[in-house]
N, C-alpha and C positions, 0 to 999 in steps of 0.2 A: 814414556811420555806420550799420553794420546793425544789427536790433534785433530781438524776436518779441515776439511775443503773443499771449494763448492765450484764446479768446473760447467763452462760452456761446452754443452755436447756440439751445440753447430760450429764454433768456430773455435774450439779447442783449445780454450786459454783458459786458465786460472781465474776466478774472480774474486776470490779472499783464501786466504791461507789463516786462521786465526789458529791459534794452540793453547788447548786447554789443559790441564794439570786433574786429574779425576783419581780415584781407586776403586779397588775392584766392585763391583756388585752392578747392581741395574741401576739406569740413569735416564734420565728424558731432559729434555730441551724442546723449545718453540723457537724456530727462524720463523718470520715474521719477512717477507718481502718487500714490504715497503723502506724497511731496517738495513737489510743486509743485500739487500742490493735495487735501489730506486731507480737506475737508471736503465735498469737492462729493461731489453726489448720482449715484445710476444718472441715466446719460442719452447724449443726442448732442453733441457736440462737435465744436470746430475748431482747429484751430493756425494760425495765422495769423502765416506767416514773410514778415517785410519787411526790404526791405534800401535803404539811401539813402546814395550818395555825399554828396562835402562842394557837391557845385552843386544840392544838393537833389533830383536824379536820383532815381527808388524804385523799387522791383517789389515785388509781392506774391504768393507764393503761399497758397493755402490747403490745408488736411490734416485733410479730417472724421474723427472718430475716435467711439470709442463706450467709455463707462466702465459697466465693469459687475460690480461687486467681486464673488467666491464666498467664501465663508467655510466653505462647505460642502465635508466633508474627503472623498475619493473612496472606493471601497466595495474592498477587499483580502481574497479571501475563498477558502481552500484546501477544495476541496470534497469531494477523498479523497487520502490513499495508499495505494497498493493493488500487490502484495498488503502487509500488515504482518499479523506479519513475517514478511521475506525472507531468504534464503538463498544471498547474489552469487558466493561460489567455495568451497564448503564441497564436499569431498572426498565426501559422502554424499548431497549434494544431487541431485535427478532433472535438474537442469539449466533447468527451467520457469521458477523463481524467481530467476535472475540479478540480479533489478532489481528496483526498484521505481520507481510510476509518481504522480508528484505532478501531481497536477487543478488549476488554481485557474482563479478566475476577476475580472477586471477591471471595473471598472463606475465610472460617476460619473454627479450630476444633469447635466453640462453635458456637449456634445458634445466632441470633442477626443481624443486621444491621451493616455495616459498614460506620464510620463515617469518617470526611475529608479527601473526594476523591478529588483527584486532577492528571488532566493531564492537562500537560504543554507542549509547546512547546520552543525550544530554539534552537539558533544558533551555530555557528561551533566553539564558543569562548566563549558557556554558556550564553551568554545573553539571559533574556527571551522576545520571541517572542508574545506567542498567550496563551491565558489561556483557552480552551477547558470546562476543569470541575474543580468548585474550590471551595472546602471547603463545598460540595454534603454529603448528608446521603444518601448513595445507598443501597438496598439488595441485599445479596448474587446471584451472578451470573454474568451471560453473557452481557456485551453493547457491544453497533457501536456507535464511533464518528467521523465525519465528519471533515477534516480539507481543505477551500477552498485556502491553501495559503498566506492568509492575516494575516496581522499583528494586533495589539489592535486599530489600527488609521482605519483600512479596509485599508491598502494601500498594494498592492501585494508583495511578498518579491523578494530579489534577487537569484538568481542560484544559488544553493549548498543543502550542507548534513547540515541537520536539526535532533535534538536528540525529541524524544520523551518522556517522565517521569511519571510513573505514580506515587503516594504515596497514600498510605491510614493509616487510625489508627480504632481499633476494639474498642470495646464500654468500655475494661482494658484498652485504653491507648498503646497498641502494634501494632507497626510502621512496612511498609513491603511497600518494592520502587520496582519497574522495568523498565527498558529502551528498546527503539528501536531508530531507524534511517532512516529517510526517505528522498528523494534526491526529488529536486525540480528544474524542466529542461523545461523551454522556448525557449531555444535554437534548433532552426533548422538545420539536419544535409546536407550533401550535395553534390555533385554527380558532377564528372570531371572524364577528360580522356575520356569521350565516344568515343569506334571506333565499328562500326556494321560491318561483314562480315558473307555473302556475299551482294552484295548488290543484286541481285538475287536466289531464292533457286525454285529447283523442286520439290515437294514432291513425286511426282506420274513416273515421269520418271529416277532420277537420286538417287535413294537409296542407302545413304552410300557415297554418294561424296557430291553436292551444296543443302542436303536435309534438313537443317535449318539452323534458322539465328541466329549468335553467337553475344550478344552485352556484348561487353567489358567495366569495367567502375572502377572509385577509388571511394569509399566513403567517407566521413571524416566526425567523430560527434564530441559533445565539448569534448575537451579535460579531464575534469574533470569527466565524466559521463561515467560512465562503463556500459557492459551489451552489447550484440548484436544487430542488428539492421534486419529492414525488407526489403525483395526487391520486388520491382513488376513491373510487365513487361505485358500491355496489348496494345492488337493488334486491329486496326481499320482499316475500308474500307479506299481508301485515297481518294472516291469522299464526301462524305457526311458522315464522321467520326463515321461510326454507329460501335460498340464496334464487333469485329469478335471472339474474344480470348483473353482469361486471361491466359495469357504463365505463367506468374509466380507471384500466388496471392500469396503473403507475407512470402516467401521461408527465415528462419531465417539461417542469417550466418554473420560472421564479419567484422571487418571495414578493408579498406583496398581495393585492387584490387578485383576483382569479375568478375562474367560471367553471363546475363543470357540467357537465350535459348525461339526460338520458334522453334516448330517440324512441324509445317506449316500446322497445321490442325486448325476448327473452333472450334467455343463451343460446339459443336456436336461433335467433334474430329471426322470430316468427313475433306479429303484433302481441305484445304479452296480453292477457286474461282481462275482463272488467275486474275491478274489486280494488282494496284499497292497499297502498304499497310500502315499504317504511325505504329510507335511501339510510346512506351509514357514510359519510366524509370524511377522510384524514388524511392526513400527510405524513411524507417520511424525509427525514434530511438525507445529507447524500453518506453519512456513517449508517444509515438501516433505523435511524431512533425513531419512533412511530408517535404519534400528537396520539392525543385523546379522538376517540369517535364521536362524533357528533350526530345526531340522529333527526331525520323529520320523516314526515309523512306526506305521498302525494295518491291520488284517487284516478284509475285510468277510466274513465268515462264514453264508452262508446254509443249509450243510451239516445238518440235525439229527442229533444225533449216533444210536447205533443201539445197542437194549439185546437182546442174546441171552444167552437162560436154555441152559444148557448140560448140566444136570442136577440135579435136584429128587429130592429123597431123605433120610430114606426115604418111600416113600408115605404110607404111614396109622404114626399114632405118638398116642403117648397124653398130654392134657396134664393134671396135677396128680392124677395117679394115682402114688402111692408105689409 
């Protein structure tokens, strides 16, 4: 008749005697602690498996064990996404912003692995999207995961704010979630009202009056998509388009009416050349999506023009004489 029993190694008592009725061959069982003994304390333990034929025959083995509840739920912690927002196959895109890159990090008071990790992506009415990482045994610490945009089919998604999720559970069974949010922007923004003045400027002779050239313009990005946007304003020969000046590489400010400036000097910020110049305007939202260029023309004019008197006459004349 085999039978177990499961004894306090600290304080040396019995805590169940049950007896089981088995035959011979290999056998398993799950004790379950919260079952077969709910009440005991943290501490060291034994399992104490004995086995006795009907001639009273016995053996014993012993199985020290150690009970040590956590209650304590493990730390789930998303530490950026970056960039937001991105930009994953948008037509105007510079190509930089393909992805975007979710940071989190894993933690718990007790040593151990952390089991069903999971990030998820979902939509702006909880539906799930993209399953990232799902139902992973991770160790403690730091990942990057990549997310290109795409849904479980690979098909790109549409425009908007996307939830991020992460859950995990510790090797007790203790649950611990975190959320972010990241916006997904294919749309290109884009550039009206252009007016340039002057259409001439001196650098070198008229300082403080016709001495740079002011381009006016509106912006406008998608309506849903917050965040500032970029402006740039580069300057070219107007015979053979060679790049003279970056008046204004990627000056951040908002949507809406704007200015931007050249001061009429080279890339050298030497007074640039007489002759005639073309400028190139655009803007980019803050996913990398680039407007259309806009093109004018301005003429640097260092020339001063030239007054000849040609003939004066008559000489002598009489004023207010009747």
């Amino acid at each position: 008749l085999p039978f177990t029993s499961l004894f306090d190694i600290a304080n040396a008592r019995a805590v169940s005697d049950p007896a089981v009725s088995i035959n011979k061959g290999l056998h398993s069982n799950s004790i379950r602690g919260a079952n077969i003994a709910p009440s005991l304390p943290n501490g060291a333990y034994a399992l104490d498996v004995r086995v006795a034929d009907d001639a009273s025959n016995s053996s014993t083995r012993t199985i020290p064990f150690r009970i040590a509840r956590d209650s304590a739920p493990p730390m789930a912690t998303i530490l950026e996404v970056s960039p937001n927002p991105f930009s994953p196959e948008g037509a105007t895109s510079l190509g930089e912003d393909d992805f975007t890159e979710i940071t989190y990090r894993l933690s718990d008071t007790r040593p151990g692995a952390i089991r069903a990790v999971r990030l998820e992506v979902a939509d702006a009415v909880a539906n799930p999207v993209r399953r990232l990482v799902w139902m992973a045994t991770q160790e403690q610490g730091d990942y990057r995961v990549r997310w290109d945009g795409r849904n479980e089919s690979g098909a790109g998604v549409p425009d908007g704010r996307y939830t991020v999720t992460l859950r995990i559970q510790d090797q007790a069974g203790n649950n611990a979630s975190d959320f972010d949010r990241v916006v997904v922007d294919n749309s290109a923004p884009s550039v009206s009202d252009v007016l340039s003045v002057p259409t001439a400027i001196s650098v070198r002779s008229n300082a403080g009056h016709a001495d740079r050239l002011a381009v006016r313009f509106r912006g406008v990005n998608t309506p849903s998509v917050a965040g500032p946007g970029k402006t740039y304003l580069s300057i070219h020969a107007g015979s053979n388009g060679e790049l003279s000046a970056k008046a204004v590489d990627g000056k951040t400010d908002n949507w809406g009416a704007g200015v931007a400036e050249w001061n009429g000097t080279n890339r050298f910020g030497f007074p640039a050349d007489e002759g005639l110049y073309v400028y190139r305007l655009s803007r980019r939202d803050f996913a990398e999506n680039k407007s259309d260029v806009v093109r004018g023309s301005v003429y640097v004019d260092e020339t001063r023009p030239v007054v000849t008197v040609s003939n004066v006459g008559p000489k002598t004349w009489s004023v207010g004489k009747a």
